[in-house]
N, C-alpha and C positions, 0 to 999 in steps of 0.2 A: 509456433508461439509457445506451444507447452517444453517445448522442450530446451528453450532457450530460459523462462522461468524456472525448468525443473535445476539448468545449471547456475543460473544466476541463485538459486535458496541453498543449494548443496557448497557451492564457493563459500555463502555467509552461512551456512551449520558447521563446515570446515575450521571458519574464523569464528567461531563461536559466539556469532552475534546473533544468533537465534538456535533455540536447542536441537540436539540431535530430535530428528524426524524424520516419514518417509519422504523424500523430496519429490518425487512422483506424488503423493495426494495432495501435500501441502500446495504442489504448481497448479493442479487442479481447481483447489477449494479457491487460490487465488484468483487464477483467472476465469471462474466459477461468476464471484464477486464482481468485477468489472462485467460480466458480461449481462448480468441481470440486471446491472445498478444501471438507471440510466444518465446520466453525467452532462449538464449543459450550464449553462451560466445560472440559470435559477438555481439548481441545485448545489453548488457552491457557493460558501461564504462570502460574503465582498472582502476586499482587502482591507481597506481599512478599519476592519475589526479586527486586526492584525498588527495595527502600527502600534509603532511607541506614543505617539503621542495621544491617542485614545486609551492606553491600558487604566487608567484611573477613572474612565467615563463607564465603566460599565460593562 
């Protein structure tokens, strides 16, 4: 898995959508990040905080 993130960040530093960096630590810190976080339906947003037709509600 790191090494697949290490090419998928070095592809976009290539394409300059994110700055030169070491693409090895930056894969790291990445998947660092998911691995701590712990990710299930409470912890994300609902959708429709998200829709068009809520953006003026708040």
């Amino acid at each position: 898995m790191s090494n697949f993130a290490e090419a998928f960040l070095e592809t976009a530093m290539e394409k300059q959508v994110y700055p030169k960096m070491n693409p090895k630590i930056v894969a790291q810190v990445f998947l660092g990040m998911f691995a701590v976080a712990p990710f299930s339906q409470n912890t994300i947003m609902e959708a429709e905080c998200f829709s068009v037709a809520n953006a003026g509600n708040g």
